[in-house]
C-alpha positions in Angstrom: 43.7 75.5 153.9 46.1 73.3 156.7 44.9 70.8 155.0 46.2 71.5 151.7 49.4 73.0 153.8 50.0 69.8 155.2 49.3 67.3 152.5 52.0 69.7 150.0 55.0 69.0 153.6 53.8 65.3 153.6 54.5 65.5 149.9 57.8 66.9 150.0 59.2 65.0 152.8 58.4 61.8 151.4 60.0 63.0 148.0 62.7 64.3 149.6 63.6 60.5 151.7 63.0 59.1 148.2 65.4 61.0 146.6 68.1 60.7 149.9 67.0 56.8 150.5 70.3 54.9 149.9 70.0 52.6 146.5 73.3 50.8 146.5 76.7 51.3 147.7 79.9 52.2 146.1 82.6 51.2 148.8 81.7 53.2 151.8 79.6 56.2 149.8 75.6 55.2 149.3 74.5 56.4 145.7 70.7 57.9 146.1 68.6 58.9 143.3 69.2 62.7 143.9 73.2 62.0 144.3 72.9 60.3 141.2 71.3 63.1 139.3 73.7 65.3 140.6 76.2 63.4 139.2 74.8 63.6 135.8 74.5 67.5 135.5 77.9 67.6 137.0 79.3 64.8 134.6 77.1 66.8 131.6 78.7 70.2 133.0 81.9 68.7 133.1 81.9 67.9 129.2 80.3 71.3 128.0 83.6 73.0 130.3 85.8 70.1 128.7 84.4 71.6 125.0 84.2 74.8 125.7 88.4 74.9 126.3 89.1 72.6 123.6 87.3 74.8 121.2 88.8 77.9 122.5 92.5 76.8 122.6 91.7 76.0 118.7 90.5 78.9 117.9 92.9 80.9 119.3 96.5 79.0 120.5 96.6 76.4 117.6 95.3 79.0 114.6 98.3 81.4 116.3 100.4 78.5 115.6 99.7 78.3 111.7 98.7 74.4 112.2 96.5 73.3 109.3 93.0 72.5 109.9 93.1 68.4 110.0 95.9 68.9 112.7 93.9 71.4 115.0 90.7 69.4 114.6 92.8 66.3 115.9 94.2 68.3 118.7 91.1 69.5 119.9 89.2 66.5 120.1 91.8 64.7 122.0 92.3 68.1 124.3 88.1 67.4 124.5 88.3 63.8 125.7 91.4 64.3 128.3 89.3 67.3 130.0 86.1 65.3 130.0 87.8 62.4 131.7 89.5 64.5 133.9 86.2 66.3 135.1 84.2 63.0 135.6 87.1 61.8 138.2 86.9 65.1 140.1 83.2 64.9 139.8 83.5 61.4 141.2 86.0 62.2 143.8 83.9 65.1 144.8 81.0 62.9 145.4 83.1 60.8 147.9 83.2 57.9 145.6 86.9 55.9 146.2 87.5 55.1 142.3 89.8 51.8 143.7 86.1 50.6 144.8 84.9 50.9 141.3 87.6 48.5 139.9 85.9 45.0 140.1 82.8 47.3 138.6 84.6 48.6 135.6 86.1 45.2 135.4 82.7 43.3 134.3 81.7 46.7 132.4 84.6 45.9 131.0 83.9 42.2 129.4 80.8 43.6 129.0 81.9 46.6 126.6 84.1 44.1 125.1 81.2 41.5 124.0 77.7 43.6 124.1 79.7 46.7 122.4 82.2 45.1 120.2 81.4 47.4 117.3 81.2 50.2 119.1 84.5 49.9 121.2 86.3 49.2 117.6 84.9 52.0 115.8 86.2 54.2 119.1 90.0 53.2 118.8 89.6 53.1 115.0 89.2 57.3 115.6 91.7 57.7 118.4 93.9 55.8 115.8 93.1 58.2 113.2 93.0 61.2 115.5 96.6 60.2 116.7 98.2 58.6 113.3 96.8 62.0 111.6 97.1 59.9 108.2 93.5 61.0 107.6 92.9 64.1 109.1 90.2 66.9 108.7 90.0 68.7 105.3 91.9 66.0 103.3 90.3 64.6 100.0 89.8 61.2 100.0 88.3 58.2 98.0 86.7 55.2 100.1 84.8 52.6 98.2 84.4 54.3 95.1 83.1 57.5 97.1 85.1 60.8 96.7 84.9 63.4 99.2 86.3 66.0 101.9 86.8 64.7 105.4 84.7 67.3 107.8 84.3 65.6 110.8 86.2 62.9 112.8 84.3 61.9 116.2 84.2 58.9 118.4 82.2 56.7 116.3 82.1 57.9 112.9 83.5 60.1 110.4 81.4 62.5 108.2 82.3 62.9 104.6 81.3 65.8 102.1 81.4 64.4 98.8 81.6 66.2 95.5 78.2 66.4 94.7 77.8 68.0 98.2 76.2 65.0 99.9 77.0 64.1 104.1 77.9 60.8 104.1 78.6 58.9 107.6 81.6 56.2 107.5 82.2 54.1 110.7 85.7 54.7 111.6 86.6 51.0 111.4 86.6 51.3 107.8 89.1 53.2 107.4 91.5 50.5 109.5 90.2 47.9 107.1 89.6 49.1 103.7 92.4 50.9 101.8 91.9 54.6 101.5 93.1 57.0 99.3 94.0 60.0 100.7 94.8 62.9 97.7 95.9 65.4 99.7 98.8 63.3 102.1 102.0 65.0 102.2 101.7 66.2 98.5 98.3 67.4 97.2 99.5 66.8 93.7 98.8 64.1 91.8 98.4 62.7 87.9 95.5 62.5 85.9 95.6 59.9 82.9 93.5 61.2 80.2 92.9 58.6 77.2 92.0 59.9 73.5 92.1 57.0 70.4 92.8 59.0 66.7 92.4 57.3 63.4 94.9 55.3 61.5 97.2 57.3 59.2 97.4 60.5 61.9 100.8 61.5 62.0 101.8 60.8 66.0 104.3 63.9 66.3 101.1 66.4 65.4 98.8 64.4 67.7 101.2 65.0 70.9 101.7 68.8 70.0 98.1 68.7 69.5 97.7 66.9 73.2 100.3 69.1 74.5 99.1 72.3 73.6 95.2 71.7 74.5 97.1 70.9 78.7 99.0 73.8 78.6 95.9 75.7 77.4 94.2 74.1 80.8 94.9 77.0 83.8 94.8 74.4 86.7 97.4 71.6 84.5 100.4 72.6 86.5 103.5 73.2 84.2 106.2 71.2 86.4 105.7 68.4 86.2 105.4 69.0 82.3 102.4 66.9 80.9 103.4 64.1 79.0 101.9 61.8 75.8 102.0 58.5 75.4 101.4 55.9 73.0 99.5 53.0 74.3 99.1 50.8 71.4 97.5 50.0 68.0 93.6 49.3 69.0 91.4 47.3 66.4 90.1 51.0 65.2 92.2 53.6 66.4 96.1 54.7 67.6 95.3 54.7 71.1 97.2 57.6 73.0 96.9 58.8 76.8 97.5 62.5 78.0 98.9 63.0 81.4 98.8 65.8 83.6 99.6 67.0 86.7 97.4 69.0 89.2 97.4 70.4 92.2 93.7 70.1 93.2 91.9 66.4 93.3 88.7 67.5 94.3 88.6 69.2 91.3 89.3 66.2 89.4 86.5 65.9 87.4 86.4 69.5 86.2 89.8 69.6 85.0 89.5 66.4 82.9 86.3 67.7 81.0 88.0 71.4 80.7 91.2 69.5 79.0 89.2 67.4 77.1 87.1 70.2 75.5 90.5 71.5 74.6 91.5 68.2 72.7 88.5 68.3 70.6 88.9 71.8 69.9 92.9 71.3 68.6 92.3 67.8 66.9 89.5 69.5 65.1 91.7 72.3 64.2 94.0 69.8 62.7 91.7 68.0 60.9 93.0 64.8 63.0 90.0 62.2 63.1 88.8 59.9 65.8 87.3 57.1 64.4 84.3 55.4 65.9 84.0 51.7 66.3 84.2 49.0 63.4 82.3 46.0 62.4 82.8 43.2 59.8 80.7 41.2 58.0 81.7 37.6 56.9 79.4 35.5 54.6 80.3 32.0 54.9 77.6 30.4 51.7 77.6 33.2 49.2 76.7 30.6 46.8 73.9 30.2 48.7 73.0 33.8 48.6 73.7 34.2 44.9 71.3 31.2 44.3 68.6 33.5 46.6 68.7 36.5 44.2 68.6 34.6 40.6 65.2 33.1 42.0 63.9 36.4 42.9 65.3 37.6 39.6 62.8 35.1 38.3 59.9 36.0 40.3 60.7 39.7 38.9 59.5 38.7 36.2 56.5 37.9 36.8 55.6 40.9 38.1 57.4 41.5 41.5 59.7 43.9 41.9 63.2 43.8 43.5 66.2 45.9 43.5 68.0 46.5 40.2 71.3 45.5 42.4 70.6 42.4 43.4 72.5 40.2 41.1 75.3 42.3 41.7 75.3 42.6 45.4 75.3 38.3 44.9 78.4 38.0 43.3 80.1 38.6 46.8 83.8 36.1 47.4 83.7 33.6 50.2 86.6 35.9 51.3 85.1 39.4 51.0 83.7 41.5 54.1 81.2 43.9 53.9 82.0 46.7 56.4 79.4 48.6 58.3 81.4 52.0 58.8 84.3 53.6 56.3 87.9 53.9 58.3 88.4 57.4 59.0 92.1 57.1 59.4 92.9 58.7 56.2 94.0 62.4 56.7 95.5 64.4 53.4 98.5 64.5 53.6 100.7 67.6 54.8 101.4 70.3 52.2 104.9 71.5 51.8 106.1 74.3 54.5 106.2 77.0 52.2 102.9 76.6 50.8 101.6 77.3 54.1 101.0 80.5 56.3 103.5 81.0 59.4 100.9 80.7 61.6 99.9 77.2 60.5 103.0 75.7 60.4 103.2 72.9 63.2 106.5 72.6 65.9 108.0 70.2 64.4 108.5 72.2 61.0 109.5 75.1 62.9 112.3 72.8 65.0 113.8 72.0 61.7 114.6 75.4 61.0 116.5 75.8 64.2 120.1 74.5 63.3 120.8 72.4 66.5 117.2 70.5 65.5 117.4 70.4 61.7 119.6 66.4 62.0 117.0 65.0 64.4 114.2 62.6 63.4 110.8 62.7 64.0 110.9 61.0 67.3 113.3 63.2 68.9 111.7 66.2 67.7 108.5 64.6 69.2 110.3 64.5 72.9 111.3 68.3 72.1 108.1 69.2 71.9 106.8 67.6 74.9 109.3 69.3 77.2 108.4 72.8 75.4 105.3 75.0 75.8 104.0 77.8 73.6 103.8 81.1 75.5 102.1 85.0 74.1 103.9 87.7 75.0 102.0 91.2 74.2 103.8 93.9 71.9 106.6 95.8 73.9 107.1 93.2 76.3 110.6 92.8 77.1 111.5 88.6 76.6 115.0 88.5 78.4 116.9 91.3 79.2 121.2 91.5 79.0 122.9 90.3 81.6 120.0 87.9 83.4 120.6 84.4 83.2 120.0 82.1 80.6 117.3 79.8 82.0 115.5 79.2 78.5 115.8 79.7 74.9 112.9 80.6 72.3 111.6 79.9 69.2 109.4 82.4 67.5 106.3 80.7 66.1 104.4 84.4 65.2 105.4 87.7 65.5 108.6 89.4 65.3 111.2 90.4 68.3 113.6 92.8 68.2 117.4 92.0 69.5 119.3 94.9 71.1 122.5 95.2 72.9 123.3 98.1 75.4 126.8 97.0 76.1 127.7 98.0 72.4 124.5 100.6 72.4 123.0 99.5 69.1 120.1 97.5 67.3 121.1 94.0 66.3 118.4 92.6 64.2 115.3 91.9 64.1 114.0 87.9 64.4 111.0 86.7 62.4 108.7 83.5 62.3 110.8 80.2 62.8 114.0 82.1 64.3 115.2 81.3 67.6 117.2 83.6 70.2 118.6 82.8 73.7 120.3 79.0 73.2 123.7 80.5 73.9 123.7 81.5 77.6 121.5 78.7 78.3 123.5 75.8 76.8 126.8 77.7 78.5 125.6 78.8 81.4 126.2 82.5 80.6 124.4 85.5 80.8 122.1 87.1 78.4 124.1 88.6 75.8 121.6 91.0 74.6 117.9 92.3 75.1 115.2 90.6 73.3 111.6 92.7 73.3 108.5 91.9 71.3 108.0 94.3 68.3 104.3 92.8 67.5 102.5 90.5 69.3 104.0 87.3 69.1 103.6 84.0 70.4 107.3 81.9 71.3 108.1 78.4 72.1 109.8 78.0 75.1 112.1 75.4 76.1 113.4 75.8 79.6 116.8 74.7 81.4 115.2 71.2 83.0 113.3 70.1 80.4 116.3 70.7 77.7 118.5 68.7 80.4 115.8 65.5 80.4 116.0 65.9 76.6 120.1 65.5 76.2 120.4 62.9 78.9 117.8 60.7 77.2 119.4 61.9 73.5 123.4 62.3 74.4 123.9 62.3 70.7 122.2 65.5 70.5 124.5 67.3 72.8 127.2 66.6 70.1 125.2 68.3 67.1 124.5 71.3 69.4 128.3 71.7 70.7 129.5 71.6 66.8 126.6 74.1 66.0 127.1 76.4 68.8 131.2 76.7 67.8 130.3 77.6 64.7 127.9 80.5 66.0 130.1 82.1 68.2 132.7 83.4 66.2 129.1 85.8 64.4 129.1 88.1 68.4 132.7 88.2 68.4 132.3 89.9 65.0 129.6 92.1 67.0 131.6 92.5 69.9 129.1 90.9 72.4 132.2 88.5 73.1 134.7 89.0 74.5 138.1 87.4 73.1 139.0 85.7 76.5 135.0 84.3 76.8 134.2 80.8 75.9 133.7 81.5 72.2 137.7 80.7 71.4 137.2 77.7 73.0 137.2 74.8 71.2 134.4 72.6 70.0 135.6 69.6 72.7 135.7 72.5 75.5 132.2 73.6 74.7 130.8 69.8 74.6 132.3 69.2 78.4 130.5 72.5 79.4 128.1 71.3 78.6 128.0 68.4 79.8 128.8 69.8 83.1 126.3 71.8 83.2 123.6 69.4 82.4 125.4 66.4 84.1 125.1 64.1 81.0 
């Protein structure tokens, strides 16, 4: 039993001069195995500390301080590194170790680091340059490479990406110093979406943008300002090629929003009976005489008891400048029945603009940029529209339904409007209040045409703010008559008065 006793002291002092035998030097402090370990566990205890106040000052300080969450990730990670540097020194400094020794030491790590860990060195200042620029910052939505995602993670080496289809994807951080980077959500999450549709030849363009323009409004997530927009890109070989664009306020949903809209063109181009065509091919034949020559020989061999087509003769006699097409054009559409053969409901904006006075001189193209800065809007029955006395911010035109008009200054019903009237241009082309109450007798559904979109319209048409002055003179003296005037308010003004007011207010 000494024995065993004996050997186990043996053991232990032999470990223990092992572990306290000097190795190298550091300036005057020796560096054995076991002060080595213990600076490990120190160095590893100084990092959990180091993350442990990092993660606590985020969680509590920077969320006080209503930072978003790319901000407080970057401020925590640096917080992490300058605490985990400052805990190896102490560690170091603790140890005895005289850090002005270690200089010639870090000096070769140093050139070392430099050639041995290029990549690795440039990937770590590529994420202190990101952590510090905070142009790509935790939580954005970004597009590298053709790869769409949401930034989760920015460390020393890498950057973790969660893309759409919910997939981790692991970036070094030097490409995002050397490849261009789109970042949706800088500054301004919003941003435009281009969608492109083609419609056959002979669709009538001013009912294909209403048609556009109603299936984005339709679309929840299709912000309303910026107003979508339609363009006209060109005359393709089969098709009138247009392009919808939108505005959202959610990339990462992208995707989603594009296939909701288009579902919604389909729907309205169908309602409309508005084609899109599919692809053409033509067929030139360069030796018909050739051809024709085929079918009399096999109109001989008919008769000897083979059978051919009846047609064949007849499908020969083709001209050296005929084409034989493989699909019909579906460009054609019937053409549009008069207005008052049709129900209210199906009459289209730009029918229903012609009945509005101001509207009725303008051609189809400015109608057509009327419409795109309008929207169609349902308001239940009873629902009060505008109410007397609010400002004028938008005028309505009434495309189903029926509204009534009451004023309470002069405590009586005015009238009530029906499908293709219009209420409310008057305060908002002057600048004055509502002169009376407008509330929905049935439900009805009203196109509205707000202040900033009619102000785009008349500085891109300043002809029109002429029409709309002589118009509105004329109108004027009618609530005079019904005392919703007064005789010193703008209606006495002249016709030249009312087109500088105008233009004052709309700064055209």
């Amino acid at each position: 039993m000494n024995w065993i006793t004996e050997r186990a002291d043996r053991f232990f002092e032999n470990l223990s001069g092992a572990m306290t035998t000097p190795l190298f030097y550091v300036g005057d402090t020796h560096l054995s195995i076991g002060a080595i370990v213990k600076l490990i566990l120190l160095a590893i205890f100084a990092f959990i500390i180091a993350r442990l106040i990092s993660e606590g000052i985020k969680r509590s300080l920077l969320v006080r301080m209503g930072l978003e969450r790319g901000s407080r990730e970057a401020i925590s990670t640096i917080i992490s590194y300058i605490l985990a540097t400052l805990g190896c020194i102490f560690v170091m400094q603790g140890a005895g170790i005289n850090l002005t020794s270690l200089t010639v030491l870090a000096g070769v790590v140093g050139i070392g680091f430099g050639f041995g860990l290029q990549n690795l060195a440039s990937n770590f200042i590529s994420g202190l340059t990101l952590l510090f620029e905070q142009q790509i910052r935790v939580g954005d939505f970004i597009e590298i490479d053709n790869l769409l995602g949401t930034v989760e993670t920015i460390s020393i080496r890498s950057t973790i990406i969660k893309t759409i289809d919910g997939l981790f994807v692991i970036i070094p951080n030097i490409k995002f110093v050397e490849t261009n980077i789109i970042n949706w959500s800088y500054r301004d999450p919003r941003c435009r979406l281009h969608i492109p549709i083609g419609v056959a030849y002979g669709s009538d363009p001013v009912i294909v943008t209403e048609a556009l323009l109603i299936a984005a409004r339709m679309e929840s997530n299709v912000l309303s300002h910026p107003s979508p927009k339609v363009w006209f890109c060109g005359f393709g070989d089969n098709a009138l090629n247009f392009e919808l664009l939108v505005w959202i306020d959610q990339p990462q949903e992208s995707n989603a929003i594009k296939s909701a809209v288009n579902f919604l063109i389909d729907y309205e181009l169908r309602h409309r009976n508005i084609e899109i065509p599919f692809p053409q091919r033509d067929l030139w034949l360069r030796n018909p005489q050739e051809l024709t020559k085929l079918f009399h020989d096999r109109k001989d061999d008919n008769s000897n008891g083979k059978v051919f087509p009846q047609n064949a003769n007849h499908s020969a006699e083709v001209k050296s400048n005929s084409t034989v097409s493989e699909h019909k054009n579906l460009g054609s559409n019937s053409e549009h029945k008069n207005l008052g053969s049709k129900s209210p409901n199906n009459w289209n904006l730009r029918d229903l603009l012609r009945r509005v006075t101001y509207f009725e001189q303008c051609t189809d193209l400015e109608l057509r940029q009327l419409i795109e800065y309008g929207y169609r809007q349902l308001f239940p029955a009873g629902q009060v529209v505008c109410k007397e006395n609010d400002p004028g911010d938008s005028f309505y035109i009434i495309l189903s339904g029926t509204v009534e008009v009451l004023s309470q200054k002069a405590d009586q019903y005015i009238a009530t409007l029906h499908e293709g009237e219009f209420f409310g241009e008057i305060s908002l082309l002057l600048g004055t209040p509502r002169t009376a109450t407008v509330k929905t007798s049935e439900d009805a559904i009203l196109f509205v045409v707000e202040r900033h979109d009619l102000q785009k319209l008349l500085i891109e048409q300043p002809n029109l703010a002429d029409q709309i002055a002589r118009k509105l003179s004329e109108r004027q003296q009618a609530l005079r008559d019904l005392g919703l005037l007064d005789n010193d308010s703008l209606g006495q003004t002249p016709f030249i008065k009312i087109r500088k007011r105008i233009q004052v207010l709309f700064g055209i």
